[in-house]
C-alpha positions in Angstrom: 80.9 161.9 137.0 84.7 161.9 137.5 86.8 158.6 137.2 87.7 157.2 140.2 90.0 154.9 138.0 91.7 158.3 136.6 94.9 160.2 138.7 94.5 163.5 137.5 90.3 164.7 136.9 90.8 167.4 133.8 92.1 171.3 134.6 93.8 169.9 138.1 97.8 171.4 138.4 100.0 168.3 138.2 102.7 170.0 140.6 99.9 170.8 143.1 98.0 167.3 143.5 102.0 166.2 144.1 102.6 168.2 146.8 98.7 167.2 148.3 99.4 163.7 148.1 102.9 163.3 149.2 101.5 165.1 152.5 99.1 162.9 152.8 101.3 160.1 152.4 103.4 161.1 155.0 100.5 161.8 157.5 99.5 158.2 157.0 102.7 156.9 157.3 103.1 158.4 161.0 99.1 158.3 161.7 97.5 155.9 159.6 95.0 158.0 158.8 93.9 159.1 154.8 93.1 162.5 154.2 89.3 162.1 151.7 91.5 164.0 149.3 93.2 160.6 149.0 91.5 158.8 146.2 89.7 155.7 147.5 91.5 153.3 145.5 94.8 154.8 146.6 94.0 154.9 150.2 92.5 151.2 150.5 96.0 150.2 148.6 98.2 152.1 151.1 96.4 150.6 154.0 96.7 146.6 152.4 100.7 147.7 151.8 100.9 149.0 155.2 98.9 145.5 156.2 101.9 143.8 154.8 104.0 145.5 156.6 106.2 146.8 153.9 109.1 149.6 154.4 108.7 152.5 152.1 112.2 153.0 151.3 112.3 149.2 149.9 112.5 148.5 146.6 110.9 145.2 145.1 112.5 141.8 145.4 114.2 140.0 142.4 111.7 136.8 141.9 113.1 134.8 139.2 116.3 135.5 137.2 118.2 134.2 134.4 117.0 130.7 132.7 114.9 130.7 135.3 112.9 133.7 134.1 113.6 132.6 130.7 111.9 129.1 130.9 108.6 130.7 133.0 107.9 133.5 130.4 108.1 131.5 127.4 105.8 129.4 128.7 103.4 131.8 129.7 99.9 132.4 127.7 100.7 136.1 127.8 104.0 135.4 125.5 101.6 134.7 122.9 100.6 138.2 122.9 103.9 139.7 122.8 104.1 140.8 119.7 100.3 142.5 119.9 102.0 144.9 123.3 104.8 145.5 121.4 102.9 146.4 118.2 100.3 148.7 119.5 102.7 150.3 122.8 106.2 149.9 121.3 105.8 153.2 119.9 105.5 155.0 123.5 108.0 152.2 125.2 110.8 153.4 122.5 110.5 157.4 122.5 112.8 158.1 125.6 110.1 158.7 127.8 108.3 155.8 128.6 108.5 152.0 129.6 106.1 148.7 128.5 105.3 146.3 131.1 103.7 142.9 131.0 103.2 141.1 134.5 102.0 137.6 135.3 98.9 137.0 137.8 101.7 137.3 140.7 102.9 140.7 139.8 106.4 139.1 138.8 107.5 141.6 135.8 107.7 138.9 132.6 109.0 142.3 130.2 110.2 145.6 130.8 110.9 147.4 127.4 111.6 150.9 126.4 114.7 152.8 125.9 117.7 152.1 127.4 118.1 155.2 129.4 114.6 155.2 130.8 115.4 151.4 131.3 118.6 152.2 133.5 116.8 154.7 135.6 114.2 151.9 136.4 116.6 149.8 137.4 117.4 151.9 140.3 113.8 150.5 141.5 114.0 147.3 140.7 111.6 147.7 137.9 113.4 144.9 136.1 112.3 141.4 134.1 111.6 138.6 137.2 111.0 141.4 140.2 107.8 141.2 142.1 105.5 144.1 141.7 102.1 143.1 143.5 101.2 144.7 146.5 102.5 143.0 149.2 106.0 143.5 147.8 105.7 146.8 146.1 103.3 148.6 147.6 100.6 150.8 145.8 101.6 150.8 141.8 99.9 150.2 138.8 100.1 146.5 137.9 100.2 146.0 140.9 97.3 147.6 142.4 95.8 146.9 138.8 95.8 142.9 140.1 94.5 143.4 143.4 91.2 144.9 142.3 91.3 143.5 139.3 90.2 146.8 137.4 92.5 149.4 134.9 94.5 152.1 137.2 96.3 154.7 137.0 98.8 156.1 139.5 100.3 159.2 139.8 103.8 160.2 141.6 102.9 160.7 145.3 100.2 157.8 145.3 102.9 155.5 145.1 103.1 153.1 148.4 107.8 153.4 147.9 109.2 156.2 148.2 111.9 155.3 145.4 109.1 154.7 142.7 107.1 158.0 143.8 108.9 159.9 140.4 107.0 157.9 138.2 103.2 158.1 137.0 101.6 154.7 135.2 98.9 153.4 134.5 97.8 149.6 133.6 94.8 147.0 132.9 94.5 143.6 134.0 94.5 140.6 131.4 92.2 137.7 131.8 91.7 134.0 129.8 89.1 134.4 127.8 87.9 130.9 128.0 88.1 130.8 132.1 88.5 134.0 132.8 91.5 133.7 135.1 93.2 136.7 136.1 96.6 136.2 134.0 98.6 139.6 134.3 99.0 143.0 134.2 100.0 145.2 130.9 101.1 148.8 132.0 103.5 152.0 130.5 105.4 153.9 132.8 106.6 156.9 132.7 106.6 160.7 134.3 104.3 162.8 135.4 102.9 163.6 131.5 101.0 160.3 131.7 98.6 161.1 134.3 95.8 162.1 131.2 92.5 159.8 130.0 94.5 158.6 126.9 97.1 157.0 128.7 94.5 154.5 130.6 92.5 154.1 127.7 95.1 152.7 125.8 96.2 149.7 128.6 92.8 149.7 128.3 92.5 148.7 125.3 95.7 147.2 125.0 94.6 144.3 127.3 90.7 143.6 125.8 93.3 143.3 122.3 95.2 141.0 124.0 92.3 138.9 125.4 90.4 139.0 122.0 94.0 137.4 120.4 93.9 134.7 123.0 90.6 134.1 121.9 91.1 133.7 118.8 94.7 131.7 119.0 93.5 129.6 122.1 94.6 125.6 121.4 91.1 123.6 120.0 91.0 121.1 122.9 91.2 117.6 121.3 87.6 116.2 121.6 87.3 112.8 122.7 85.7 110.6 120.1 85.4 106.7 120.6 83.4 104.0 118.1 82.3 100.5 119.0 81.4 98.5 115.6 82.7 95.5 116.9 79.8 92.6 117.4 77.5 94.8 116.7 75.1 95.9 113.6 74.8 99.6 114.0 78.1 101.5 115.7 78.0 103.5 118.7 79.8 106.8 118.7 81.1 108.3 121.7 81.7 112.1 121.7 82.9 113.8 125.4 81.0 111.3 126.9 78.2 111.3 124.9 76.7 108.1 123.5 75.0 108.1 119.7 73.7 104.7 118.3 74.1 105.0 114.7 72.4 104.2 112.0 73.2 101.1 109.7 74.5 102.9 106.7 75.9 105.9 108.6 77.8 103.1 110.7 79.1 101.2 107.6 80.6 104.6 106.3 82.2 105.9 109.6 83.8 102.3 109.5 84.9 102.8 106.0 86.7 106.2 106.6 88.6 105.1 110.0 89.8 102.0 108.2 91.1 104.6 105.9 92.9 107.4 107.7 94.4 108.6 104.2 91.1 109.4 103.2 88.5 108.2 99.9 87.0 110.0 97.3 83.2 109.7 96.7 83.7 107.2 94.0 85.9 104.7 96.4 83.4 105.0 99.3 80.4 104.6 96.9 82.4 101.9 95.7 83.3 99.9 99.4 79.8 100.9 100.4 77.5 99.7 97.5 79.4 97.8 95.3 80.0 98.0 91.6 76.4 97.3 90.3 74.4 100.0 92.8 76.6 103.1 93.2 74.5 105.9 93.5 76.6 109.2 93.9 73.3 111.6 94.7 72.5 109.2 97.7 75.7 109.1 99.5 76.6 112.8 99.5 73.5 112.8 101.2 74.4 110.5 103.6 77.7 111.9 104.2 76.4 114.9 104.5 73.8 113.8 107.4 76.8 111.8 109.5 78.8 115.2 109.0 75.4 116.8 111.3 75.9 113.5 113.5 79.4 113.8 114.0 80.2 118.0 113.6 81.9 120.1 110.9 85.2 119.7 112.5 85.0 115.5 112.5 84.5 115.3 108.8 86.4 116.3 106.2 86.1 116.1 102.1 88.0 116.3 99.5 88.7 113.4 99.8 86.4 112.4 103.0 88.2 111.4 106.0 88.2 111.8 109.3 90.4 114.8 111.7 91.8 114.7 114.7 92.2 111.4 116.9 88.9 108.9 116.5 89.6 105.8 118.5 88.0 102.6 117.2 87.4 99.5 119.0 88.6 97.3 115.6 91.4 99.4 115.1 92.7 99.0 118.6 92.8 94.8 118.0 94.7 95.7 115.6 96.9 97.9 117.2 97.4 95.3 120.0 98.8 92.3 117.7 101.0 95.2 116.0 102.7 95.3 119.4 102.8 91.5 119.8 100.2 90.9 122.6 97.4 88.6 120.9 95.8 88.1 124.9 95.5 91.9 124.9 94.0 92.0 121.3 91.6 89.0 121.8 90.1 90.4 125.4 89.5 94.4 123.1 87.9 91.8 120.7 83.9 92.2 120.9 82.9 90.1 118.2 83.0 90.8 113.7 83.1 94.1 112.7 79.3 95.2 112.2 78.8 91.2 111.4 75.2 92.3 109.6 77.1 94.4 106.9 77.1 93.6 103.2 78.8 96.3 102.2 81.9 94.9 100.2 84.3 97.3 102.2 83.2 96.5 105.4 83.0 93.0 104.3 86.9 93.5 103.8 87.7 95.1 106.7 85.6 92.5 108.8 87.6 89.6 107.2 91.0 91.4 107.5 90.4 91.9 111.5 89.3 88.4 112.3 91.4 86.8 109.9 94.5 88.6 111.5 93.4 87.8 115.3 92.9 83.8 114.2 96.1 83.5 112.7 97.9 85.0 116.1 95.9 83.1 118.4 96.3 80.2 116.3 100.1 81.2 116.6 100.8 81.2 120.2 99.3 77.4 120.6 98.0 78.4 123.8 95.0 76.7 125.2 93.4 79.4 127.0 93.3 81.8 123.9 92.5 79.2 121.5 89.7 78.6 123.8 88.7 82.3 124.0 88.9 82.6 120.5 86.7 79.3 119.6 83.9 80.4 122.2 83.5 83.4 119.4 81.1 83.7 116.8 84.2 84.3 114.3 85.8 80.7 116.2 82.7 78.7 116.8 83.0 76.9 113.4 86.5 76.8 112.8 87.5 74.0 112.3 91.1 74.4 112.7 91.2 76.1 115.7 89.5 73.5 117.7 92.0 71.3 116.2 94.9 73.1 117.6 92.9 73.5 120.8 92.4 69.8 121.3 96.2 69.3 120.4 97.2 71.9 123.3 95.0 70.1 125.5 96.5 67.3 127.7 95.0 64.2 128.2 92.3 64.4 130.7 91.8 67.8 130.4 87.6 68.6 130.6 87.4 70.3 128.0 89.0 68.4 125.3 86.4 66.0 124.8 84.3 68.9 123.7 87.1 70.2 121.5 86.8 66.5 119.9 83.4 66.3 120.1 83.2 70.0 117.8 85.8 68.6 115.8 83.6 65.9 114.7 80.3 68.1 114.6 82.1 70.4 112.2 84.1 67.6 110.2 80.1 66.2 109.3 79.2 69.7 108.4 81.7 70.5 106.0 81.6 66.8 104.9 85.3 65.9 105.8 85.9 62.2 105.7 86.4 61.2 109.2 89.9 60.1 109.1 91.1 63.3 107.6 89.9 65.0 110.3 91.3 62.9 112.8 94.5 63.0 110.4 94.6 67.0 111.1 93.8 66.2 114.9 96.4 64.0 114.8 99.0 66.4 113.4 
């Protein structure tokens, strides 16, 4: 079966199948009819140029230019694959005879390579960096008919839409995303009449399934979302693109370890925050950091030494964060409660004390009722002693709730067995 993709089916005279076609050409210029020696894919592309009422004898516009052109083309995913086009068609674009094209989804020409004299001659056309060379503003051509049926093409002399372009033969393949599979460009080689053969499309062909295979394999990781609450609770809750995962106890306590240490920790110093000195048992964690690397992905975890990639945000680590940048309001309302309060483990232990024991000292700081109330209405603040102190001194006289600031401070002053008058002396200072 011949292909219909194909200009020139094998032992058919070049010169001949000109001459048929630039007839035709001009019969359907002045009747709009298609001879059915037309190929079908070149007769429904003259009809959509004639549809856009397009003059033959035009040439393509000039699209972008300059820095323009500059800026759009280096930030296009097919500049990525530059070097690939130029690798595996550079050959054919440098020997005299032929040009390398790359197009973007809009048929606007991104590169035009080959050798400078082919290169003058197809400027004549307009065959240039920034020109538009889709359908409605070249007519019937290879990228550009390449793009509107989104298949490989070849196109040979005559079939060409313009007049001025009808001295060339090309053929070109359509690029697509590999992820989305959006229609990004066009890569084609131009030249004369020699390229209307099978190897010539096979090698866009394959030229642009290299390409797309590249981008597969270069494409940006998108960042994954990843969240954990430990904060007032006993077991953490991770939160992956949305998903929720209620951790285990121990696998909690180590994903808490390793985010308070972005650096990273050997075996020994997690076995060491995690169990303590008198119970390290090196078979057992591996084993457990080997189960939260299942929980959380290969590409979350990291060893040697074990810490965590990318961007993991933490619910402790953002109260921190927020009395970095001098906002203990902000910091209190992110604070849920201790860091995973039912914890022994002497790390977490640390890391709990270090978090509540930096929020109390800046709430005790600002002297402001409101947060020293926030803060004492916490399990952290509901025995603190001092901060009900300062919260009955920020109180004014009369205020409701400082007789229940005094009435804690006396509660509390009996508990820890305070002599009365010293804690009235504190109150009172």
């Amino acid at each position: 079966m011949a292909d219909p993709w194909l200009a020139l089916q094998f032992g058919v005279d070049p010169a001949e199948r000109i001459a048929q076609v630039g007839a035709a050409h001009e019969a359907f210029l002045s009747a709009g009819a298609t001879p059915p020696q037309v190929r079908d894919v070149v007769a429904r592309s003259w009809r959509r140029s004639a549809g856009a009422l397009l003059d033959p004898e035009a040439t393509p516009p000039i699209d972008l230019a300059d820095d323009a052109l500059e800026s759009y083309r280096s930030a296009h995913p097919l500049a990525r694959v530059l070097p690939l086009f130029r690798d595996l068609l550079g050959g054919i674009a440098q020997d005299g005879a032929h040009l390398m094209a790359v197009c973007d989804a809009y048929g606007r020409m991104l590169w035009v390579e080959g050798h400078p004299g082919v290169l003058r001659h197809a400027e004549r056309m307009n065959f240039v960096p920034g020109a538009r060379w889709d359908e409605p503003h070249a007519g019937t051509n290879a990228p550009g008919t390449a793009l509107a049926v989104d298949h490989s093409v070849q196109i040979f002399a005559t079939e060409h839409f313009s007049r001025p372009v009808q001295r060339w033969t090309c053929a070109a393949a359509p690029i697509h995303d590999p992820a989305t599979g959006r229609l990004l460009g066009a890569v084609d080689i131009t030249g004369g009449d020699h390229l209307a053969n099978p190897q010539s499309l096979a090698l866009v062909r394959a030229t642009a399934r290299a390409a797309e295979a590249q981008l597969a394999v270069d494409r940006p990781v998108e960042p994954r979302a990843v969240a954990v609450a430990a904060l007032g609770r006993d077991e953490a809750e991770l939160r992956v693109d949305g998903r929720r995962i209620r951790l285990g106890r121990r696998h909690s306590e180590l994903l808490v370890l390793l985010l308070g240490r972005p650096d990273g920790r050997t075996g020994e110093q997690l076995g060491l925050d995690l169990y303590g000195d008198d119970r390290l048992h090196p078979v057992t964690l591996r084993a457990e950091l080997s189960r939260l690397r299942r929980v959380l992905g290969p590409e979350l975890l990291d060893s040697r030494p074990y810490r965590l990639r990318g961007t993991v945000r933490a619910d402790f680590r953002t109260v921190g964060e927020l009395l970095e940048r001098g906002d203990p309001a902000g910091a209190l309302d992110a604070y849920a409660g201790s860091l995973l309060p039912g914890s022994d483990a002497p790390g977490v232990a640390r890391l709990r004390r270090l978090v509540d024991g930096q929020l109390r000292a800046a709430v005790l700081a600002t002297r402001d009722p409101a947060l020293l109330a926030a803060w004492t209405g916490t399990p952290a603040g509901a025995d603190d002693l001092a901060a009900w102190q300062a919260l009955a001194r920020a109180l004014p006289p009369g205020a409701p709730r400082r007789p229940l600031a005094l009435a804690r401070i006396h509660q509390l002053s009996q508990e820890y067995d305070l002599p009365r008058a010293t804690s009235l002396q504190r109150f009172r200072n």
